[in-house]
C-alpha positions in Angstrom: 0.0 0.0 0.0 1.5 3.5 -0.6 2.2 5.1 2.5 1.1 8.6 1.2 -2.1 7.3 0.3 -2.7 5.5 3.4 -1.7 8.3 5.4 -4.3 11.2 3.5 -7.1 8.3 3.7 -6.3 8.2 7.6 -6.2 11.7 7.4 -9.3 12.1 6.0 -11.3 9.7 8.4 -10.0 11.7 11.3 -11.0 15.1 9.6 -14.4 13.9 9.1 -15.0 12.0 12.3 -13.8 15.4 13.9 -16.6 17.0 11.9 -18.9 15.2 12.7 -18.3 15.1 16.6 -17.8 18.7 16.0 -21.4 19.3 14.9 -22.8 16.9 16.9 -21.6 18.8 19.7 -22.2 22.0 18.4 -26.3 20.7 17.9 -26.1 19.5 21.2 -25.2 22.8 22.3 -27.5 24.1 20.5 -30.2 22.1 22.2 -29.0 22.6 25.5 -29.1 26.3 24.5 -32.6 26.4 23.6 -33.6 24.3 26.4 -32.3 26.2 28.7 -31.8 30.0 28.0 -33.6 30.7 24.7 -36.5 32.8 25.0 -39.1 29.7 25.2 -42.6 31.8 26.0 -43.7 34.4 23.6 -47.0 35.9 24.9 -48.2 39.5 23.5 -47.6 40.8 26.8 -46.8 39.5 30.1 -49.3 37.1 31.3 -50.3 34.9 34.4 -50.2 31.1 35.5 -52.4 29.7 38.3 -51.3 26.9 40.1 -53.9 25.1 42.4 -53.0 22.5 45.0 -52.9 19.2 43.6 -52.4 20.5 39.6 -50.3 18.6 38.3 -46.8 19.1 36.1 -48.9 18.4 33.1 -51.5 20.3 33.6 -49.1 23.2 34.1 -47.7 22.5 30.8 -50.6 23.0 28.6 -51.3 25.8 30.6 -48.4 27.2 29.4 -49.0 26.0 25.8 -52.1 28.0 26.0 -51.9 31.0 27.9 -48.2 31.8 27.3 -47.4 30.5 24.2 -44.7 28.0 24.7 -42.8 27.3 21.8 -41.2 24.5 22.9 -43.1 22.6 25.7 -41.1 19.4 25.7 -37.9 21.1 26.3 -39.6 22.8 29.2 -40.9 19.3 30.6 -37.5 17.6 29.7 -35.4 20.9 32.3 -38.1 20.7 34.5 -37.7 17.4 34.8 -34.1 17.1 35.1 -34.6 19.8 37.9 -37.2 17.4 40.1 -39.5 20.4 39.3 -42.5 18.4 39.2 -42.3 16.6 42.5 -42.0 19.9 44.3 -44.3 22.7 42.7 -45.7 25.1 44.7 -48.9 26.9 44.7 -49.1 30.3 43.8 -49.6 33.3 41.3 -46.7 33.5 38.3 -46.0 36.0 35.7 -44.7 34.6 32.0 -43.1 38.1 30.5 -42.3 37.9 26.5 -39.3 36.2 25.4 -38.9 34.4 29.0 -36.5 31.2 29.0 -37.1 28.1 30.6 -34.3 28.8 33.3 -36.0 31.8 34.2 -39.2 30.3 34.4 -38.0 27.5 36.6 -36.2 29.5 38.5 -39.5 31.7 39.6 -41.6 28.4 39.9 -38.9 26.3 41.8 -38.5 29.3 44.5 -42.0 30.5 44.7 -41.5 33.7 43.5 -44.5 35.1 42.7 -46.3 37.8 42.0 -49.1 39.7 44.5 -52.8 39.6 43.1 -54.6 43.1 43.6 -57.9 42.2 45.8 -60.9 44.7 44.9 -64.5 44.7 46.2 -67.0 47.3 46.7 -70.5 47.2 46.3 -70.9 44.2 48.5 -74.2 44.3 50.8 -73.5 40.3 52.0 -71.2 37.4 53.2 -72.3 35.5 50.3 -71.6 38.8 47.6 -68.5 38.9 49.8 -67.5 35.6 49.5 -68.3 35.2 45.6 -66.2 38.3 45.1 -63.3 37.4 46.7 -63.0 33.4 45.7 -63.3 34.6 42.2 -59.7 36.6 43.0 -57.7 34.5 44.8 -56.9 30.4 45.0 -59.3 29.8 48.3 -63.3 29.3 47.1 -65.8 30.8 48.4 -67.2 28.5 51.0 -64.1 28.3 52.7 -64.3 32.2 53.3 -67.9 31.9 54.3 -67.1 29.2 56.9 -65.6 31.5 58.4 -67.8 34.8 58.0 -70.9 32.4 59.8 -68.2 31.1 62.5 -69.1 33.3 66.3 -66.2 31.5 67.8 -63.6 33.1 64.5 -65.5 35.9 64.1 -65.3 36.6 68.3 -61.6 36.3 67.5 -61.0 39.1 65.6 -63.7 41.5 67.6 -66.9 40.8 66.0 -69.9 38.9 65.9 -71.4 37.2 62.8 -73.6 39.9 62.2 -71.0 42.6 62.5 -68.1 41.0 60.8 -68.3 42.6 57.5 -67.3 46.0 59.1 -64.3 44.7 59.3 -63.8 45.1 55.5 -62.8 48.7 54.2 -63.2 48.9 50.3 -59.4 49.4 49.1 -57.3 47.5 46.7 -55.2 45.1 48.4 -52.1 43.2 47.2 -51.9 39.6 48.7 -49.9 36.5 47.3 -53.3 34.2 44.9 -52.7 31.3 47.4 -53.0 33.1 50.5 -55.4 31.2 52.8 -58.9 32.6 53.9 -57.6 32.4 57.6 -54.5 34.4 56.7 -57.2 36.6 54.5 -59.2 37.7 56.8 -56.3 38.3 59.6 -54.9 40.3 56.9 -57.7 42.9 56.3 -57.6 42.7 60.5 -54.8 44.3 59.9 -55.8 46.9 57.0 -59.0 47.4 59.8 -56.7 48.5 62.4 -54.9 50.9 59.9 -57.4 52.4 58.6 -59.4 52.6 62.1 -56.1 55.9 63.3 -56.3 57.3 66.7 -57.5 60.6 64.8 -60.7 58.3 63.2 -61.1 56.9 67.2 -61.2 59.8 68.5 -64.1 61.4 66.2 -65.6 58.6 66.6 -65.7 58.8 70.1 -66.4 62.1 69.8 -70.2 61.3 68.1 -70.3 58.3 70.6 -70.3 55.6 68.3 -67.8 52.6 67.9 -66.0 52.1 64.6 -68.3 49.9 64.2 -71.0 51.6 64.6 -69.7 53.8 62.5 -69.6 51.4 59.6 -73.1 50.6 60.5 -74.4 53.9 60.3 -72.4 54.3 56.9 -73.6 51.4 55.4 -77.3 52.8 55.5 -76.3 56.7 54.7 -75.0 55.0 51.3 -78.1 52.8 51.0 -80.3 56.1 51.6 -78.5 58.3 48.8 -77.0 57.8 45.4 -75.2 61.5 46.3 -71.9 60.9 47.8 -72.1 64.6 48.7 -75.1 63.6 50.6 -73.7 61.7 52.8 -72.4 64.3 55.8 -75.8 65.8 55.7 -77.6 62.2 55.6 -74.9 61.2 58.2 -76.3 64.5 60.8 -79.9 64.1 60.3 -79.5 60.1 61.7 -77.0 61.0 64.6 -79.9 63.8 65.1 -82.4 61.2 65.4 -80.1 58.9 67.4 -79.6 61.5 70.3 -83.3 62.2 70.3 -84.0 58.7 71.1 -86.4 58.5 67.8 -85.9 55.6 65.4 -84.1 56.0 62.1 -87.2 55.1 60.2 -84.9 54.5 57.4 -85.9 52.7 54.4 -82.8 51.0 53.4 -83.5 48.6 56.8 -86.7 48.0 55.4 -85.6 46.7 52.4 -82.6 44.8 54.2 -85.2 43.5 56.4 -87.6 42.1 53.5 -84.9 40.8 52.0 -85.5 43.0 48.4 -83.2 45.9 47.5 -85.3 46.5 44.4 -88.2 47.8 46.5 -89.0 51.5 44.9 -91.9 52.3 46.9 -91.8 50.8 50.8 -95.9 50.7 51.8 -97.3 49.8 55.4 -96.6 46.1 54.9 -93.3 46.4 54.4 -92.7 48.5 57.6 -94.7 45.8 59.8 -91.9 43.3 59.3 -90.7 41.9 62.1 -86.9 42.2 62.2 -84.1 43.7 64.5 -83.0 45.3 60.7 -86.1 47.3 60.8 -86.0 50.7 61.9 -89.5 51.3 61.9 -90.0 49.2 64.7 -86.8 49.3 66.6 -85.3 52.5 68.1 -81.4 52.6 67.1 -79.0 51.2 64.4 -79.6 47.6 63.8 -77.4 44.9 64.4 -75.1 44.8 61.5 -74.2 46.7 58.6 -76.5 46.6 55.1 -73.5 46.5 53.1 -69.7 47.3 53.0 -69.6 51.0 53.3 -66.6 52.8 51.5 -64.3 54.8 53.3 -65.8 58.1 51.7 -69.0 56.5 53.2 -67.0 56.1 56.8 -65.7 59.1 56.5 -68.9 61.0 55.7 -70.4 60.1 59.3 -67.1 60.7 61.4 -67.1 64.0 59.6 -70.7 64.7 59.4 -72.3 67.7 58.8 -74.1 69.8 61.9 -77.2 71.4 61.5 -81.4 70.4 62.7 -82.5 68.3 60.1 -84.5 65.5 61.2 -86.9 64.4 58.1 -85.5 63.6 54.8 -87.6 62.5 51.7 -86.2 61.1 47.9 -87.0 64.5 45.9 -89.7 64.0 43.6 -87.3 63.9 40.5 -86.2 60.8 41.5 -82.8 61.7 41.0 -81.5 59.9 43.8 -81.3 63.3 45.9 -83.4 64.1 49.1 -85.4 67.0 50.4 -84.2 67.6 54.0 -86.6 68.8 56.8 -86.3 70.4 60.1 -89.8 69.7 60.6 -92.6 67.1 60.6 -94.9 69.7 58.4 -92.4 70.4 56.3 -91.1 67.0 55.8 -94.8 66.0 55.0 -95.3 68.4 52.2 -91.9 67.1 50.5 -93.4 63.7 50.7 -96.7 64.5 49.5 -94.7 65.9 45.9 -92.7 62.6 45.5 -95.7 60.6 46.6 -97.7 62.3 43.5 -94.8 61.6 41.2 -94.6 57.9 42.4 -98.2 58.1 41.3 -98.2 59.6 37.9 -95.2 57.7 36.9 -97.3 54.4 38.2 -94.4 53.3 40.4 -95.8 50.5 42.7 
């Protein structure tokens, strides 16, 4: 055999081996690349995962597949496997951003790092709106919360009764981690309560003689009475008036509470023969619990209510949501005679 030949032949197996190990590493670089630090998750804009207790590692990756458009979901499965990602995942709230890898993503998952969910809720008038609100937001459902709104012994804990407890709410946007529990939930607007509720707010509330809650009491039916924020120091006066005096509220809003019927637009004697502590027709002083969650403009509006002799207030006859005020009984009869007539030509029943 000619050496020279042999020797170029050899020469040429071990260029071409070399090659091919060469790209074989360089693909498998490449893989481990885009595995591992490629942008995997190419959402519009950053987006959110959800992970319940007992989901699964699969069910997290369609998840992904569908909300944050996952290019590659196997390579995600195959490092997050490698990792032992699946036999630990926690529960929680986590944010995908555009052009995330799957280190990065892993990284946030593996350590819990997630992001806070904003908690709103106003317009709540009970445990169960409450409830349904708020197990719509976070991971916890709704009957767990309301076990806990309808428990004396919890509810005693924190300073209230079952009837009281949804003073202890004050209309703000919270941010608190999606798998918080309702326990920690509630301890944490217990918290917010005691904030909001600043020796300056005691001590006009003391002042009118009230408790804070009380004070949320009396708030929660000044914002059922008006649709007229600007209403409510006046609305706020004319029932601390009446309190003093020792004559009932006679407000509607506990009628309607009472009958169980918010939609009520005209309240007749029927209505105001109900037999309920909530009625305040029949019962001298505020009834036992709030109506609804009052805002803190509402809260506000009776810690900072407006002096003057008003003692009679009637819906003004252009239904507008407004009221006639009245320092009088006369007076406050002819106001209601004008809306009465109204009620009648427009054939509200």
């Amino acid at each position: 055999m000619d050496l020279r030949r042999f020797v170029r032949s050899r020469r040429g197996v071990i260029i071409t081996s070399l090659c091919v190990i060469g790209l074989s590493v360089a693909m498998g670089l490449y893989k481990l690349y885009r595995m591992v630090w490629a942008p995997n998750f190419m959402p519009e804009r950053t987006v959110y995962i959800y992970i319940k207790e007992g989901m699964d590692f699969d069910a997290l990756c369609r998840q992904l597949e569908d909300s944050a458009r996952c290019l590659h979901v196997k390579d995600f499965a195959r490092l997050g496997g490698w990792l032992g990602y699946p036999e630990s995942m926690r529960t929680g709230k986590y944010a995908v951003r555009p052009g995330m890898s799957d280190w990065e993503l892993l990284d946030d998952l593996r350590r819990g790092h997630q992001v806070a969910a904003r908690v709103t809720f106003n317009n709540i008038r009970t445990k169960e709106d409450l409830a349904e609100r708020i197990g719509g937001q976070l991971m916890f459902d709704k009957e767990a919360l309301l076990r806990l709104l309808n428990d004396s012994a919890y509810c005693a804990s924190l300073g209230f009764t079952t009837e009281t407890v949804l003073t202890l709410f004050i209309p703000n946007t919270d941010e608190v981690y999606w798998n918080i529990s309702a326990d920690k939930f509630m301890r944490r607007m217990k918290r917010e309560y005691d904030a909001f509720w600043s020796p300056a707010r005691l001590a006009k509330a003391k002042e009118i003689g009230l408790t804070p809650v009380e004070v949320s009491i009396l708030a929660s039916i000044v914002e059922e009475e008006t649709a007229a924020p600007d209403e409510y120091p006046i609305v706020a006066g004319l029932y601390l008036n009446r309190l003093r005096a020792g004559i009932p509220l006679q407000a509607d809003p506990t009628v309607k509470f009472a009958v169980g019927d918010f939609s009520l637009r005209r309240i007749l004697f029927k209505h105001l023969e109900v037999d309920s502590p909530y009625n305040t027709y029949k019962h001298t002083g505020l009834p036992p619990g709030p109506l609804r969650i009052p805002t803190i403009r509402g809260l506000d509006g009776v810690l900072n209510h407006t002096h003057h002799k008003y003692m009679y207030m009637c819906a003004k006859e252009d239904l507008s949501g407004r009221h006639n005020f009245a320092k009088t009984l006369a007076e406050h009869s002819r106001n209601a005679a004008r809306y009465q007539a109204e009620l009648n030509r427009r054939g509200i029943r």
